[in-house]
Each structure stands twice: as structure tokens, then as C-alpha cells.
N, C-alpha and C positions, 0 to 999 in steps of 0.2 A: 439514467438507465444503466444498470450492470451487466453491460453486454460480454465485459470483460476485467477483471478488477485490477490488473497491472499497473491501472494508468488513473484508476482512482482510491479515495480515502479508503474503500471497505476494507482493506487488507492492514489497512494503517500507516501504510509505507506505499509511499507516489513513488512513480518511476522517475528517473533524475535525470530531468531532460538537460542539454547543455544550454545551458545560462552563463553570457560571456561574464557578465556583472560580477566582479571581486571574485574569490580563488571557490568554488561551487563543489570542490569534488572528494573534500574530505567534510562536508556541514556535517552529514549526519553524524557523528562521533568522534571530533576530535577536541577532547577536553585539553589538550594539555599545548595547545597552539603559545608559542613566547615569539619575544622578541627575535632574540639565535636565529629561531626556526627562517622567519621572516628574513632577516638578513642573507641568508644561505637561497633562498627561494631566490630571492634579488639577484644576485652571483649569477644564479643559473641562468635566469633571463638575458645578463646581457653577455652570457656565455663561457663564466671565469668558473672556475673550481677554488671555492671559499679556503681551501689549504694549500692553495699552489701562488703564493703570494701576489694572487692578480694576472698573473698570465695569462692570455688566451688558451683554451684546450679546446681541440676538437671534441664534438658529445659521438659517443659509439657507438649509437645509435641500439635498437631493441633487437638486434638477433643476439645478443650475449645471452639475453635473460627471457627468449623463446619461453624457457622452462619453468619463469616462475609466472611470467603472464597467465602461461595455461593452468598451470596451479589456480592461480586466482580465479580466474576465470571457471573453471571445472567449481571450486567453490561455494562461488556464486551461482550457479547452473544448481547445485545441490539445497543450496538457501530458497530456491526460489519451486523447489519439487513440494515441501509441505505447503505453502503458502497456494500454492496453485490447487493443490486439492481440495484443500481448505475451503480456495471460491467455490470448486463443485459443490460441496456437499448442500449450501442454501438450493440449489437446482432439481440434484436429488430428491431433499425433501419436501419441496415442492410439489414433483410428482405424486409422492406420498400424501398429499391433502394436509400436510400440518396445516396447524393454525400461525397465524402470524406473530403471536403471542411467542410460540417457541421459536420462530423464524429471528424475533428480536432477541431474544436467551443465547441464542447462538451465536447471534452478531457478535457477544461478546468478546470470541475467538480472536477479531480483528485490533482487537484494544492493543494488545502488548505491544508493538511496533510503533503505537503511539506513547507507551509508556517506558520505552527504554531507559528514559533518562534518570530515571528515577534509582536503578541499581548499575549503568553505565560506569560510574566512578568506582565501584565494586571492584568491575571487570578489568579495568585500568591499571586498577591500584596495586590490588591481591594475588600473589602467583608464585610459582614456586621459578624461581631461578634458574636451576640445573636443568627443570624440562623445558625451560622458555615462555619469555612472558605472555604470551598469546598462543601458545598451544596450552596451556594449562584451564585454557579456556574453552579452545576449539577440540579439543579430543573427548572432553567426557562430554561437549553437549552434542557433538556428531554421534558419540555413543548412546547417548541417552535416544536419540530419536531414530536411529536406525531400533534400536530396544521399543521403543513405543510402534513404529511402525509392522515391524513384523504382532507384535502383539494384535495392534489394530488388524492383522490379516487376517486372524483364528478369529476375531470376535466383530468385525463390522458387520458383515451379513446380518447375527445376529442382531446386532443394535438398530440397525435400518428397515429390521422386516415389520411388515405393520399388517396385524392381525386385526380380527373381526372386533376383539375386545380392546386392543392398544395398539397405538403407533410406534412409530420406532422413538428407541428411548435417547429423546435430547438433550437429555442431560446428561447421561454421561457420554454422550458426543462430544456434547459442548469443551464437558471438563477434558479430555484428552487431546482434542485438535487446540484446544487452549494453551495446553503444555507443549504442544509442536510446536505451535505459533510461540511460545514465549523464551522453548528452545532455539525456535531459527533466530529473533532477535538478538538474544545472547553472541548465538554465533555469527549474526551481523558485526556484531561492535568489538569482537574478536577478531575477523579476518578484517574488517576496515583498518585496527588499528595495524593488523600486519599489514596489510598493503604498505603502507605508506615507509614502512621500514625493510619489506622482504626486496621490494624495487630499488635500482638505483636512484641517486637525485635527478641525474637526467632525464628517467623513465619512470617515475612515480606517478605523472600525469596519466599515464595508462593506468591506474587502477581506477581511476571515475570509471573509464572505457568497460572495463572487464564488471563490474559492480550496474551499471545499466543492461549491458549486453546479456550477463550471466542470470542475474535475475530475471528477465524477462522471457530468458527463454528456457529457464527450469520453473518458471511459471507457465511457459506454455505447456513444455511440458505434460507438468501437472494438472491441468486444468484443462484447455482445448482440445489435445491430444487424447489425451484420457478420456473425456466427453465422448469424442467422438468414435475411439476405438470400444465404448464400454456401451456405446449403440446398438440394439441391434437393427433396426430401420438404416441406421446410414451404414455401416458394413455390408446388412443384405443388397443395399442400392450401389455400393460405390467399391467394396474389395473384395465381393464374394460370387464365386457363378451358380453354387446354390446356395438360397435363403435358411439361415437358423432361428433359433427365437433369441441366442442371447449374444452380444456382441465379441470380438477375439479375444479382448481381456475382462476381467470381472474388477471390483474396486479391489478386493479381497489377495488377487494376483499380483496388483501394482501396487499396493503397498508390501508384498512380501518380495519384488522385483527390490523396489527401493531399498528397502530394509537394510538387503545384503549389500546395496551396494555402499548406504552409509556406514555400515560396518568395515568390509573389508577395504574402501579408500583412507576411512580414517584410519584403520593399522598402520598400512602404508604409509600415510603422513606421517606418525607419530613414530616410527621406526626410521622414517630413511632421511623425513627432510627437517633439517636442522636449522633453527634460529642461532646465527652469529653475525658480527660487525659487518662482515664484508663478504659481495658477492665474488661472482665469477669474472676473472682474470683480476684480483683485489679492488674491486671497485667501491668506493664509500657509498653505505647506506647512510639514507636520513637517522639525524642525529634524534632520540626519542626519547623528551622528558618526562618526569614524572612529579605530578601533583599527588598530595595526601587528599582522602576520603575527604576528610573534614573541609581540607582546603577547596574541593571542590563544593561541594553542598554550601560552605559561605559563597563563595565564587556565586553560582547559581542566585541565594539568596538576596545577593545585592543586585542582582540584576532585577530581581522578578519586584525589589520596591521602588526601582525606579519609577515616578508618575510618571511619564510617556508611555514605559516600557508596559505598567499596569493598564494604560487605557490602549493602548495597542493589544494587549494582549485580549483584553474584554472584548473590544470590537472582531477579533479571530475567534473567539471559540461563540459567537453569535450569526456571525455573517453568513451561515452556508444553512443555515433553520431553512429559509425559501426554497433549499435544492432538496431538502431530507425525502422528500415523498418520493421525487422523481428519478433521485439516485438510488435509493434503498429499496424501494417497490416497484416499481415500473418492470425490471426483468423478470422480477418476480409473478407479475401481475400477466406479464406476456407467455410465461410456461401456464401459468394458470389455464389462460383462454387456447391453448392446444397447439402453440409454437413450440418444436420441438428442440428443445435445450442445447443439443448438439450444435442444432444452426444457430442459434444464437452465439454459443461462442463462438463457432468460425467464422458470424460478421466481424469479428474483430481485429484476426486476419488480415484485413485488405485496409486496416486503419493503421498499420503498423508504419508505413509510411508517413502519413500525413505527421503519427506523432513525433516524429524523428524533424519533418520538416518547419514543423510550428513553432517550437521553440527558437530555430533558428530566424523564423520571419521576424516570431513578436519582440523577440529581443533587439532588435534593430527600433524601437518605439518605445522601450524599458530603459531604454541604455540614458538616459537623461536626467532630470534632476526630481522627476514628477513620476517615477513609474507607476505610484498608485492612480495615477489618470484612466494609464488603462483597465485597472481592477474596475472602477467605479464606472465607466462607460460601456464594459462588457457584463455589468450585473443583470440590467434589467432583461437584455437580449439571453440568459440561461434563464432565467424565470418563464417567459416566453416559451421558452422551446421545452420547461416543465410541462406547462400547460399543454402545448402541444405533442409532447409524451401520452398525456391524460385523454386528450382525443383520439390519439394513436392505441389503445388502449382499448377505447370504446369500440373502436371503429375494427378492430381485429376481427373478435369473434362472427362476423359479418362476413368477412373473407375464407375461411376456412371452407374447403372441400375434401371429397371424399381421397383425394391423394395428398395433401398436405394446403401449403398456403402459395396461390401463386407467385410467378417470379418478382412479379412488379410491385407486389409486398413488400419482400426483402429488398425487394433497389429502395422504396421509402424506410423504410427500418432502417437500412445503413446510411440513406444521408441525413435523416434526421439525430443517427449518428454521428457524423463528420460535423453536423452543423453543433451540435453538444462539446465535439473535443476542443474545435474553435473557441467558443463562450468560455471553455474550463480552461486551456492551457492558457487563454488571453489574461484569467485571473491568478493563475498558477504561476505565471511565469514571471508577472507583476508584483507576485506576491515575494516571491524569491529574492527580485534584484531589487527589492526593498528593505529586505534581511541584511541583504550584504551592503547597503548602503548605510544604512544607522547602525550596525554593528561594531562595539567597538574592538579595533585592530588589534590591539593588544589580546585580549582575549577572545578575538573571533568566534575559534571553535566551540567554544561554550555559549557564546551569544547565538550562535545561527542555529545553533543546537536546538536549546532553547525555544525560541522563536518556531523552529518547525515543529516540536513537537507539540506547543499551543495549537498551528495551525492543522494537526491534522487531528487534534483532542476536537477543533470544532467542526470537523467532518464527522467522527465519529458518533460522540453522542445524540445527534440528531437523526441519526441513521438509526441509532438504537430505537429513542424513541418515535422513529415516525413507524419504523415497523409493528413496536409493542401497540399502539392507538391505532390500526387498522380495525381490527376486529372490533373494539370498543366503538368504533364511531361507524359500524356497519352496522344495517337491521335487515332482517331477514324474519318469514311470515310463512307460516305451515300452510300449506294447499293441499285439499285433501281429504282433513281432518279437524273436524269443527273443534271450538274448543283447546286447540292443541296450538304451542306458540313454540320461535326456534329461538331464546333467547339465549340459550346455555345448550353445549354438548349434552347431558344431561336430557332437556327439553325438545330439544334434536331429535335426541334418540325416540323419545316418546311420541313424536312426530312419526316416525318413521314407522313403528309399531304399529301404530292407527292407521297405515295406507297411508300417511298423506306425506308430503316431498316439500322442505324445505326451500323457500327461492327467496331470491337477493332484492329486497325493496330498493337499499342504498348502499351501494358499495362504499365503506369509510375510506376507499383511497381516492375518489372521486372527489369526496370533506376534504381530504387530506390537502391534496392538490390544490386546490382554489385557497382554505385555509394557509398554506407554507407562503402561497404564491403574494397573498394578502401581507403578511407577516414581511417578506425579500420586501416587496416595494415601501414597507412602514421602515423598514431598514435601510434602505437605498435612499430616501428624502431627508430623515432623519440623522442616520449613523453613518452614512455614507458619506456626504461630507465633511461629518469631523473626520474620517479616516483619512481624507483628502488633506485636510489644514493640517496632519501630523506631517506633513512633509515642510511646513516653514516651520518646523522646529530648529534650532539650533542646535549645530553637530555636540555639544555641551551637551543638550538635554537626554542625549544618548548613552554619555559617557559616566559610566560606575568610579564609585569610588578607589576599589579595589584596584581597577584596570590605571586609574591616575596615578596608585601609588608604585606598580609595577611596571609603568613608563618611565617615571620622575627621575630612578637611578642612571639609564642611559640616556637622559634627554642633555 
């Protein structure tokens, strides 16, 4: 259920719980992870500065660099404003009666953040020197999307309004919040790699911090926030003493809000703050190598033939087919039956806790030699709570009254909430300190790389298609008017003409449900145990060739 997409695949980028399991907080993008690097991280741990010929030093702790933390952090807050709207807009249209058909068209939006890796070495590689290797990156695509967003000001309305004769137009929705999304990417794998060099060594650990935090809450932001200021039912109820028809902000205003501000922060950046070796009061940055294009796309290539790494990978983009219906449709299906969108985001709200706290429980039962134990024992219990989505579903439009849905509604909608994030992080988190367990050292960053962005390609596309098969595997039957069938919009319409009113025989997400749920437990008997037996693999069966030969010199 998409009650909120932070904290799952739709967006394409999970939120990056803390997972004690091997070094978690540069995975998503760092290709160019060496030996050096590894040895210097060692230093720090046991508290020596790798150029002070083994001396003890005192670390100076993070008020030196107050000012680039916030940097990043501000950032990250910015990265996380398109991606947060982005969640609106399936909610929106919603509203609007699309068909599911275009509800999956849109999905597409969410792809890019699974497909980073693919022009990641791009980003890396290619830069102009004198501007700095990671602002050459970060300044035209900050500009580019404050550029898109104010555009999207003058012309959403337009695109959203849905007349007698057409809907709002989703394609070119799709196509532009596509290009946000594939700008915030970019400017992920740009400020990630600044992080890790704008920080001291001491304090580099804080950019996981700021890269969680930031994101999640320039997605609230965008999304919850938004939702609920662009209400007018929860303003007239909750910020206003008299009632208007349209909420304090319009879509149209917060994208031109945003606009300016991705414009005139990135000036700012680009004008004042400077990529060089060393911070404030000369303190050594991480040292940051550089791999060629080519070198990395081999790099990558030898990994992706390894046979482990290939059935490994098979079993990730298959495993989450059982969850597609109840992750992709279920929010969907709950605005549909007259839950009003706003409160649905702000169930998510009061989860914000738990997900900060779960990571930290289940990695305490991750941390062993079997972490995919707990993926394979928390599988059948998320399928469960699919189906249990499915009835919650049914059972909605049954509750509604003439003031909304009462309280004890949403106290079940939010724990069968909480009991969802359980199921998902017990698999998420298992999934992770299984990345950094068979990943080999040498090349880490490219392996975990990797490996995540397999595991969130097999969130995505089932989400794609479970949304496109709704429509197709629903039937619906003209009442009214003899003769007259709802097979097609088209037929619908002709329905309507003749008096007679269109009604739902079988809702396809009802198939869907039981279908996905069929499919998880053929996977869970099946496939689930080999995913199990990949853990007596041999740390060998893990290890590239590549990565042997780039050990061999220092071994």
C-alpha cells in the first residue's frame, strides 16, 4: 500500500535505513571504492591520521564543517522536493478517474533512480576541472529542474484538467516528471560523490546522515505537505476559520515556489562554494579516485557474469511479483472508494518512527552469517498482509459516511500499516547486509551498487505491470440499457447515452490480489530456498575476476 513512497520501490530509491553490516553509506554510487581508500577508512577507526606517521590525533569533531553538513543536507532536502511530488501526482489522478492503464504509463516516472547506473560512470568520469568535478554535474541539472519546474507552473493546471471529452493529458505528464526524476538522479550521484570529498575524513560518516534525513524530508515536503496544504476539506477543517473551495497552495504555486528556489540556491552554490583539497582550518579531505568510463562498464560487466551473482540477480528482479498488486494498487484503490488522499499521506506521519527504529531491531538478527534467513521467513507474512490489504479494500466502501471515514478506520489502515513496514524492512534490511556480505571488498562500491539497483528494478517492474493488468482483468456490465456492454471507454460511453450506468461485476485488482499472492507462495517454496542455499556459497564464488587482479598487487 502506497501510503507514502519514501520508504518504498515506487520512487525507485528506498530510504537508507542504518544497516550496521559493512560500510552502508556510500552503496548507492560509489564506483571508484580502492584499496588506499580502505586503508585510510582503517586509520580512522582506530583513530590515527593516515599522513601523520601513525600518531594518535585527536578527531575535531563536526562544528568545523557546521557549514558543509548544512550544505548537504539543504541538498538533499532539494533532491527529495521533485520525487515527493512526483508521489502526488498518481493520487491526483486518481481523483480524476484515470484509467489504470495510464496510472501504469506514469509509473514509469519512478524507473530512473533504478536506473542510475547505467550513465553513473558518465557522471564520474566527465567534468570540466576548473569548475569542479561534481559541480559540473550539480549546477546545470539544479538548473535544469528549477527550468522544468517553473515551466510545469504555467502549464500543470492545464495538463490535469479533465474535461467532458478528455482527461488530463498523461503523457505528457509522464514525459516531464520523468525528466525531474532522471534530473534528481543525476544530482543524486553528483552530490553523493561530493559528500564523501566535501567532508572531512573524520566526518564523512555524516553524509549517510544528511542523504537519509534530507531526502526524506524534501520528500515530505513535496508530497505530504503539499497533499495536504493543496486540500481544501483538510484546510477548511484544520487551518482555516472560514471554509473556501480550494486549498492555501495550488500544485501550480509550489512548483513555481520550488522553481526559484532551485534557481537561486544553485547560483549561490555555483558562485560561492568552492571544490578544493582541503577544508576549514586545513583539514584533509578523502582522497577521490578516478576510474575511466570503459573501466567501469567492464568493472560492472564481470560482475553481472558471475554465476552466483547472475542467479542472485534472477531471484531479485522476481521475488517482489507476490507484493506488485498490494504495493502499487491498494492506495490507489483506497482514494478510489472515497478516502481522502491527504489522510492517507499523513498516515505515514506517525510511521516515521517505527521506520528509523526497525532497521536498528532487525539488524541485530541480519548481523550473522544467514541474513537471508530473515528475508525467506518474513516473505509469506507480507503476502498475508497483501491479501489482507485486499479485504481492507473491500471492506472500505462499507465504512464511509456522510463526514468522512470514521476514526477507527484509520487506527486499522495505520496498523495494517506498521504491520506492512515490519514484513518490508525484515526483507529490506536482510536484503542489504547480504549485499555487503558477498560483495567483493575490493570493489565494493560497484558491487553494492549493482546489486541495489537489480533489487529495486525487481520492485519496479511489477508495479508497472500490476497497475497496466487492472483494467484488463476487470469486467464491468451496462445497467440500464439493454443491449449496451462497458467493455471499452468507447462502449462506456455508449452506455451512458442510452440511460444506462456502467457497474463493476469484478474488480481485476481483487484477480490481481489472490493471482500475485498465488505466484509469492510458488516463489517462496520454490525460489525461496535456493535464495537460502546461496549463503553456503564460497566467499570465491563471489569474487570477479577483475577485483583478483586489482588485490594481487598489494596482497
Amino acid at each position: 500500500m502506497q501510503l507514502s513512497d519514501s520508504v518504498t520501490h515506487k520512487n525507485g530509491r528506498q530510504r537508507k535505513p542504518a544497516v550496521p553490516q559493512g560500510d552502508m553509506r556510500d552503496r548507492d554510487m560509489v564506483l571508484n571504492t580502492t584499496p588506499d581508500m580502505e586503508v585510510e577508512g582503517e586509520a580512522l577507526h582506530r583513530g590515527y591520521d593516515a599522513e601523520d606517521n601513525g600518531h594518535p590525533r585527536l578527531r575535531p569533531g563536526i562544528r568545523g564543517e557546521l557549514g558543509n553538513v548544512s550544505l548537504l543536507l539543504f541538498l538533499y532536502v532539494l533532491q527529495g522536493i521533485p520525487l515527493g511530488l512526483a508521489g502526488s501526482i498518481p493520487l491526483i489522478l486518481q481523483s480524476k478517474n484515470v484509467s489504470y492503464k495510464d496510472q501504469a504509463f506514469f509509473s514509469f516516472v519512478f524507473w530512473p533512480f533504478s536506473l542510475k547506473l547505467l550513465w553513473a560512470p558518465l557522471v564520474d568520469a566527465l567534468y570540466l576541472s576548473r569548475f569542479g568535478r561534481r559541480k559540473s554535474w550539480l549546477v546545470p541539472t539544479q538548473y535544469l529542474l528549477g527550468l522544468f519546474m517553473l515551466y510545469l507552473s504555467v502549464t500543470v493546471d492545464t495538463l490535469l484538467k479533465s474535461d467532458e471529452g478528455r482527461g488530463p493529458d498523461v503523457v505528457t505528464l509522464t514525459a516531464v516528471f520523468f525528466m525531474l526524476a532522471f534530473l534528481a538522479a543525476t544530482q543524486d550521484i553528483a552530490v553523493d560523490g561530493w559528500a564523501l570529498t566535501m567532508l572531512s575524513r573524520e566526518n564523512v560518516g555524516y553524509a549517510s546522515t544528511c542523504n537519509s534525513v534530507g531526502q526524506t524530508a524534501g520528500y515530505f515536503l513535496g508530497n505530504v505537505l503539499f497533499l495536504a496544504l493543496e486540500s481544501a476539506d483538510f484546510c477548511n477543517k484544520y487551518l482555516r476559520a472560514e471554509p473556501k473551495e480550494t486549498g492555501i497552495v495550488t500544485l501550480s504555486d509550489f512548483l513555481f515556489f520550488w522553481g526559484v528556489v532551485f534557481l537561486v540556491s544553485t547560483t549561490l552554490v555555483a558562485v560561492m562554494k568552492k571544490e578544493n583539497a582541503r577544508g576549514q582550518h586545513g583539514r584533509k579531505k578523502v582522497r577521490e579516485e578516478t576510474q575511466s568510463v570503459m573501466e567501469t562498464y567492464k568493472l560492472l560487466l564481470s560482475i553481472i557474469k558471475m554465476p552466483a551473482v547472475v542467479t542472485f540477480c534472477s531471484l531479485l528482479l522476481t521475488a517482489k511479483i507476490g507484493f506488485s498488486a498490494a504495493d502499487a494498487v491498494t492506495g490507489l484503490k483506497l482514494v478510489e472508494a472515497g478516502v481522502p488522499k491527504e489522510q492517507l499521506a499523513l498516515l505515514a506521519v506517525p510511521m516515521v518512527p517505527l521506520q528509523i527504529l526497525l532497521p536498528l531491531i532487525i539488524s541485530k538478527y541480519t548481523a550473522g552469517p544467514r541474513p537471508l534467513d530473515v528475508f525467506y521467513k518474513a516473505f509469506p507474512f507480507r503476502l498475508l498482509i497483501g491479501l489482507g490489504y485486499a479485504v481492507l479494500v473491500w471492506w472500505t466502501p462499507s465504512l464511509k459516511q456522510e463526514g468522512g471515514f470514521p476514526l477507527y478506520y484509520y487506527t486499522i489502515v495505520l496498523f495494517s500499516y506498521a504491520l506492512h513496514q515490519v514484513a518490508l524492512y525484515s526483507m529490506y534490511v536482510a536484503c542489504m547486509a547480504f549485499h555487503a556480505k558477498v560483495s567483493d571488498p575490493v570493489i565494493g562500491g560497484t558491487y553494492m551498487t549493482l546489486l541495489n539497483t537489480v533489487t529495486n528494478l525487481g520492485g519496479n517492474w511489477p508495479s508497472t505491470l500490476a497497475l497496466w493488468m487492472v483494467d484488463p482483468l476487470t469486467s464491468k456490465e451496462c445497467q440500464g440499457a439493454a443491449g449496451q456492454s462497458c467493455g471499452s471507454s468507447e462502449e462506456a460511453g455508449l452506455c451512458v447515452k442510452e440511460g444506462g450506468v456502467c457497474v463493476t461485476s469484478l474488480d481485476g485488482y481483487y484477480v490481481e490480489s489472490v493471482v500475485c499472492v498465488l505466484i509469492g507462495l510458488t516463489w517462496w517454496v520454490w525460489l525461496g530456498k535456493r535464495m537460502r542455499r546461496l549463503q553456503d556459497q564460497s566467499p570465491a564464488a563471489w569474487r570477479c575476476r577483475i577485483g583478483q587482479r586489482q588485490r594481487s598487487p598489494s596482497s
